[in-house]
N, C-alpha and C positions, 0 to 999 in steps of 0.2 A: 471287478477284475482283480483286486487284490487277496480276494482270496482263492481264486483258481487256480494260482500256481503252488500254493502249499498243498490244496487239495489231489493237484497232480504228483504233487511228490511224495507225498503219503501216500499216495495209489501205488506208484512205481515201487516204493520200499515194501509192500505190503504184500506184492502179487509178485514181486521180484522182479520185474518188466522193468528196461531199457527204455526211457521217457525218451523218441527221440528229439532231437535237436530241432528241429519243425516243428515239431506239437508244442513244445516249450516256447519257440521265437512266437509263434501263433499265438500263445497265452499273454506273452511280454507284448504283444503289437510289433511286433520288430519285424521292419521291413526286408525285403527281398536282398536289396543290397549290400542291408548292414550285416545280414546272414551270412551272404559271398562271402563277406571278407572276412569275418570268421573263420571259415571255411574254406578259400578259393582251390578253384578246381588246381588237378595235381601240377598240371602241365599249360606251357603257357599258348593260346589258342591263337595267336597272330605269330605264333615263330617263326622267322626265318623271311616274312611277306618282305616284300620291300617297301612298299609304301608303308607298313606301319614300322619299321626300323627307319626311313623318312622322317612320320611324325614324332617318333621318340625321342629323335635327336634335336628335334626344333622344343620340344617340351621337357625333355633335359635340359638344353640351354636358358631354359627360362626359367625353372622350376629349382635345377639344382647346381647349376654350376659357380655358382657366387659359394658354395661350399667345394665343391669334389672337381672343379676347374673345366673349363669348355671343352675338351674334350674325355673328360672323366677319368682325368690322371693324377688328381690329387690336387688339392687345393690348401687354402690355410689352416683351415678346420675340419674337413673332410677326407675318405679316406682315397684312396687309388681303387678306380673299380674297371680299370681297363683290361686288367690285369687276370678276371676271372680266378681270384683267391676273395671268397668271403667268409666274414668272420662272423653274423648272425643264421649262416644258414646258406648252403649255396644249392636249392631246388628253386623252381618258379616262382612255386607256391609262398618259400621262404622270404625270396626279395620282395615278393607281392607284399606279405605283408610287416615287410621291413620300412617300406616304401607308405605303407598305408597307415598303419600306426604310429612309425618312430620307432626309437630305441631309450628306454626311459636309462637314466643318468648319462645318457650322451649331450650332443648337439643336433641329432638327427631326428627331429618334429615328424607327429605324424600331417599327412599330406592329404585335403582333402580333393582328390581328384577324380573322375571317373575311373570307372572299372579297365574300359580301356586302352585310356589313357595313361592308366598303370603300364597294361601289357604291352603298350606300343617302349615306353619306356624299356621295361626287361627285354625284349626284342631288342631294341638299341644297344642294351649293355649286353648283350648275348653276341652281338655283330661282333663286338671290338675284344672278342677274345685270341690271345695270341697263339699260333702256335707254337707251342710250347718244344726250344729246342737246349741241348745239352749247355749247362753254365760252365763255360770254359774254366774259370776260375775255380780254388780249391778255399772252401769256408774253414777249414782249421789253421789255414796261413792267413786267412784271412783277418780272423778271432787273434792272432796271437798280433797281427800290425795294427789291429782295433787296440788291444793294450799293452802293448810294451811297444813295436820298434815305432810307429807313426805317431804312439802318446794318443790318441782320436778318445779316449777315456778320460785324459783330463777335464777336458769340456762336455764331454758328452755319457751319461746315464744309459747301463742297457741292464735291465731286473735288479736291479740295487747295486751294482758295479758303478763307481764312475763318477765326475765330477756334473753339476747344475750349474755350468753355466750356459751351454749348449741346452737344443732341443734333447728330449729325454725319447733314446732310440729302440724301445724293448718290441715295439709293434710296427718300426717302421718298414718292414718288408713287407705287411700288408696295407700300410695307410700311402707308401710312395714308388712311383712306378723305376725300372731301374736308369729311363733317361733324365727322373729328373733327380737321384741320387748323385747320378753323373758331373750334372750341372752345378748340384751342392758342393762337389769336393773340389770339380777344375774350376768353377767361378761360383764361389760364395755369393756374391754379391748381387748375380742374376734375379734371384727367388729370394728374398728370404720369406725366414718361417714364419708361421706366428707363434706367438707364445699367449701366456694364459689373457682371458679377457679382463679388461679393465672394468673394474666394479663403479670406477664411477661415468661409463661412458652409456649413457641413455640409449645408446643405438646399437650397442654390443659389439663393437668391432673389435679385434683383438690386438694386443701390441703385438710391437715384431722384434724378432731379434737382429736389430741395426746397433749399431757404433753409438754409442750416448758418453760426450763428455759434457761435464759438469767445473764450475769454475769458480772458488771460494771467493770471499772478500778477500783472505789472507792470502790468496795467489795461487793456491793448490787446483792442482785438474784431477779429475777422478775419471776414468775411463772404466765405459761396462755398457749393462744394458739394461732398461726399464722393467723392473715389475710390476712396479703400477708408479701411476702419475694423474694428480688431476692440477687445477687450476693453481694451486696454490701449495703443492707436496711432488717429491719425487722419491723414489725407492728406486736404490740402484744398487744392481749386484756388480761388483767391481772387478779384474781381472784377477784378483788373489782369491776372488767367491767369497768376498763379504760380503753382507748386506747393510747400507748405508741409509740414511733419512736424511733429507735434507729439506727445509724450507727453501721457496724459490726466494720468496725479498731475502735472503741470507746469500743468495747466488749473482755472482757479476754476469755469467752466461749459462744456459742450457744449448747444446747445441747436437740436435739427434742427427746424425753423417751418410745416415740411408746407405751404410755398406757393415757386412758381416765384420767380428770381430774373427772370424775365422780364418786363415791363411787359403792362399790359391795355390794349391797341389798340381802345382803344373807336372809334365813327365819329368822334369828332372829332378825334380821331388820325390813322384811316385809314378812307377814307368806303367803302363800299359798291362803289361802281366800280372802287378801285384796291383793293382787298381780293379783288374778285373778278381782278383782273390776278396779282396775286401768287399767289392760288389756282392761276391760271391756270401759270404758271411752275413753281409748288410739283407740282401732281400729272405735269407733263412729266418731273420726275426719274426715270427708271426704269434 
């Protein structure tokens, strides 16, 4: 068997003939299946049924929502796919096999599932497309209350702009839907983010951005939030955006507060109109 496939390709190069994709999987032993998904057909063959947008959603919630959230509106590590804006490809074929391989230097593993139970899945996420209607808001007033009059750039990162101590916002019109951007600015505290994965957590879960004060021997409090932490070390970026180390036996308390260090943007902060400007600017990030 190992040598039939050079032997086919020196034929192809020789006679100039198109080896196809069949005669080659036939040569490797590669089954029916693993061909599909090579390949999958162009269009998705359960579109629209109800019973399979039914079982997609029971297999979404099983499969994928502990990343991209139970109803596929963004989650800690995944992106907002309710939204029908995708960013590996938005054809059948392409979620197909976005779904079935992965995306390598992501978080998104490939998935081994039937064929489908892929398609029931894209069916599902095909359901929850919005109609799409005009954003009241205006993204260049929005852009200018992003950095000058609301400050939202001191904390927050968009294409190399901006301060780390926030989540870093350059893809967040595609990874969060715009109700729960919403929830981010009138109640911080609702959702928070995650931030990067703790390297020493066996199970991979990721920190969050909550309130971390930290309490010297000497009596000093340091307020921020965890870059990483294990048993015995903490790394805290502090409200001025340093980065600190501390030994915990050096510390009289750790005390994580399970609420954003971000302020509540209530209307009288920021009214309705220019919330929706910022909205407006915030979901243009893709």
């Amino acid at each position: 068997m190992s040598g039939l496939v050079p032997a086919l390709m020196a034929a192809a190069r020789s006679r100039r003939v198109r080896v196809s994709i069949a005669v080659l999987a036939l040569a490797l032993g590669c089954g029916a299946r693993v061909c599909a998904r090579e390949n999958p057909t162009a269009a998705n063959p359960v579109t629209g049924e109800a019973q399979a947008i039914k079982e997609g959603a029971a297999l979404f919630r099983a499969n994928c929502s502990p990343c991209h959230g139970p109803n596929a509106a963004g989650g800690g590590r995944g992106p907002n796919l309710s939204a029908n804006h995708w960013t590996h490809g938005s054809s059948d074929a392409d979620i197909f096999r976005t779904i079935t391989r992965g995306v390598p230097g992501t978080d998104m593993p490939a998935n081994d599932l039937e064929d489908l139970e892929v398609w029931n899945i894209v069916a599902y996420l095909r359901s929850l497309a919005p109609v799409h209607a005009a954003m009241s808001g205006d993204a260049n007033r929005g852009e200018r209350l992003f950095f000058q009059t609301q400050g939202c750039s001191v904390c927050h990162m968009v294409n190399g702009r901006g301060g780390v101590l926030g989540p870093e916002l350059s893809r967040v019109g595609a990874s969060r839907s715009s109700a729960y951007l919403v929830d981010s600015i009138r109640e911080p505290d609702k959702v928070l983010s995650a931030a990067q994965l703790d390297p020493n957590d066996h199970y991979g879960l990721p920190l969050v951005y909550d309130t971390v004060t930290v309490t010297t021997a000497g009596g000093e409090r340091i307020v921020g939030i965890a870059k990483n932490e294990d048993t015995f070390s903490i790394q805290l970026l502090d409200t001025q955006q340093n980065l600190r180390l501390f030994r915990k036996s050096e510390l009289v308390q750790v005390s994580h507060e399970q609420k954003s260090l971000m302020p509540r943007y209530t209307e009288a902060m920021l009214s309705a109109p220019r919330l929706q400007d910022l909205l407006a600017y915030l979901t243009s990030l893709r």
